[in-house]
C-alpha positions in Angstrom: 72.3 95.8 119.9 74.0 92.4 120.0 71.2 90.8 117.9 71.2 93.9 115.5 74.8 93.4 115.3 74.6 89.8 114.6 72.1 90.6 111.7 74.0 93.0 110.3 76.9 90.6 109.4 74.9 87.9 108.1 72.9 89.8 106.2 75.9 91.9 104.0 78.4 88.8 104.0 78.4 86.8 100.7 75.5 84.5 101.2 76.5 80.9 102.1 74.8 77.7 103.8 74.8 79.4 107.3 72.4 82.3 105.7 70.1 80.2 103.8 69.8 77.4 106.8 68.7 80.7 108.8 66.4 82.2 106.4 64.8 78.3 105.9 64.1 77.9 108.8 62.4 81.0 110.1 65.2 82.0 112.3 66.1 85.1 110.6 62.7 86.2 110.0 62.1 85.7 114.1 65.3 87.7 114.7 64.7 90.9 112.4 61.2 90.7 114.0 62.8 90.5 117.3 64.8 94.1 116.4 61.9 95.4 114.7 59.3 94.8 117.2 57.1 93.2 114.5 56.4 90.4 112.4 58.5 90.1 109.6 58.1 88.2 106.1 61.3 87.4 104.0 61.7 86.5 100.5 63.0 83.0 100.1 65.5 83.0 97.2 67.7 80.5 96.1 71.5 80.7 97.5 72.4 81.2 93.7 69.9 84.0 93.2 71.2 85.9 96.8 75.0 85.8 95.7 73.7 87.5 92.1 72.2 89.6 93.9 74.5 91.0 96.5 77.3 90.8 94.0 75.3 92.7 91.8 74.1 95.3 94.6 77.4 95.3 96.7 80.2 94.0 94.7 80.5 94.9 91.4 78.0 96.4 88.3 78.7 97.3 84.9 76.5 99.8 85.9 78.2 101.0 88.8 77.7 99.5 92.2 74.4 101.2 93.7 75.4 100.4 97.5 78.7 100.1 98.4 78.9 98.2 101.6 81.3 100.9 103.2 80.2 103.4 105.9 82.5 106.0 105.0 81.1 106.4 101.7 77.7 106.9 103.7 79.4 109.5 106.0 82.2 111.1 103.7 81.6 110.3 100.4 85.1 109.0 100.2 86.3 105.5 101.0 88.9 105.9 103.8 88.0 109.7 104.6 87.7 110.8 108.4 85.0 108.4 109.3 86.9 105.2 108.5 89.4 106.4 110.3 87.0 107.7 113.7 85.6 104.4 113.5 89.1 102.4 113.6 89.3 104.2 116.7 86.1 103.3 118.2 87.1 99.5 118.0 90.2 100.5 119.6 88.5 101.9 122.3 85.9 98.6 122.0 89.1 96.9 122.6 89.0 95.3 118.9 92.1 94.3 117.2 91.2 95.0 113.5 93.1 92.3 111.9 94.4 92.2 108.0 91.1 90.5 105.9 89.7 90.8 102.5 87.6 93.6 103.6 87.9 97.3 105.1 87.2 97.4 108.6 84.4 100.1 107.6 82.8 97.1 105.7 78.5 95.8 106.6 79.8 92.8 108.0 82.7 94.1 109.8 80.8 96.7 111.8 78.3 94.2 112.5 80.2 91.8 114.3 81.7 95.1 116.2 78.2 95.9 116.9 77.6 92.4 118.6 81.2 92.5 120.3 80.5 95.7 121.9 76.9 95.2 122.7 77.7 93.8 126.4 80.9 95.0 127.5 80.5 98.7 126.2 76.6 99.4 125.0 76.8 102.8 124.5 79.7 102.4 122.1 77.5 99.9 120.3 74.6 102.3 120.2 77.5 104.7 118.8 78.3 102.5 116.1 74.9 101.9 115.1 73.8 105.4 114.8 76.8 107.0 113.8 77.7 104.3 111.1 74.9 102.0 110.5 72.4 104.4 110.4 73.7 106.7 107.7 74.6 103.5 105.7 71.0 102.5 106.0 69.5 105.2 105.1 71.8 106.7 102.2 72.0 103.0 100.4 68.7 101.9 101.4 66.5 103.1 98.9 69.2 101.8 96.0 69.2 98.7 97.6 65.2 98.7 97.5 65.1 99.8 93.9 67.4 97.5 92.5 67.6 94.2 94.6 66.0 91.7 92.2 65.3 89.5 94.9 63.2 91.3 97.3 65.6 89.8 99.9 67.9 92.5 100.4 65.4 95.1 100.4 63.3 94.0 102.8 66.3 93.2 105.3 67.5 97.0 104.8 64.0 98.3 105.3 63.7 96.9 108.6 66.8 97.1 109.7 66.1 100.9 109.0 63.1 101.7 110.7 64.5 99.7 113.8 66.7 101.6 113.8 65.6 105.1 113.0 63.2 103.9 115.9 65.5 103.6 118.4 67.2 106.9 117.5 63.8 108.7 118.2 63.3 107.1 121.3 66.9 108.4 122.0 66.1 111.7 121.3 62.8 111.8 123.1 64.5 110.6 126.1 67.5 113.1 125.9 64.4 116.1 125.4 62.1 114.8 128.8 
């Protein structure tokens, strides 16, 4: 979960230098394989064509943003409905101090790096926070992001990040039912 974490915030942060020395040098590729228990090929973009890109798919569209990077909207519908606020409590329990940023606390990024923080000290709040939030995210947003991302970039990244996930979930369940 720590990795999938980690992933999860580079991957819906603004893309900078750290993102495009990892996806240069194969080491972001390697990871996602790592999660998804398979080789994995990424587009290779330039900086300037990632941050039109996730501005475009996350940030802001005259045509209206096709995947807001908020879980709540996944779960609720709303920004700042019951699930943003569940989930403030989760890092509380995680032992997070959500601190004043640019972003919601619900935010991609945000509940990535929670992901990776929790991963060791508290794994089945991690697991939480991936199904329960991630997840939903994933799979609600997903296909937007894989229908409009001009890149290629973003939509791959979702995809897998999806079916490792929606993976794990099964195993989960098969284990719960033997």
């Amino acid at each position: 979960m720590e990795l999938l974490g980690w992933l999860t915030s580079l991957i819906f942060a603004p893309p900078g230098p750290g993102l495009m020395k990892d996806l240069g040098s194969g080491a972001l590729e390697e990871a996602l394989g790592e999660v998804a228990g398979r080789e994995v090929q990424l587009p290779r973009p330039s900086l300037s064509d990632l941050q039109a890109a996730h501005t475009a798919l996350f940030v802001t569209n005259p045509r209206g943003v096709p995947a807001p990077p908020y879980t709540a909207l996944a779960r609720d519908g709303i920004l700042l409905g019951p699930s943003f606020h569940e989930l403030l409590e989760l890092y509380t329990q995680a032992g997070l101090l959500v601190q004043d940023t640019r972003e919601l606390p619900d935010h991609l990024a945000i509940l990535g790096e929670a992901l990776a923080l929790t991963a060791q000290a508290k794994p089945e709040l991690a697991g939480k926070l991936a199904r329960e939030y991630l997840l939903p995210w994933l799979q609600a947003y997903g296909p937007r992001v894989e229908a409009e991302d001009p890149t290629g970039f973003y939509a791959q990244a979702v995809r897998v990040l999806r079916e490792a996930l929606e993976e794990v979930q099964d195993e989960t369940r098969a284990e719960r039912l033997s």
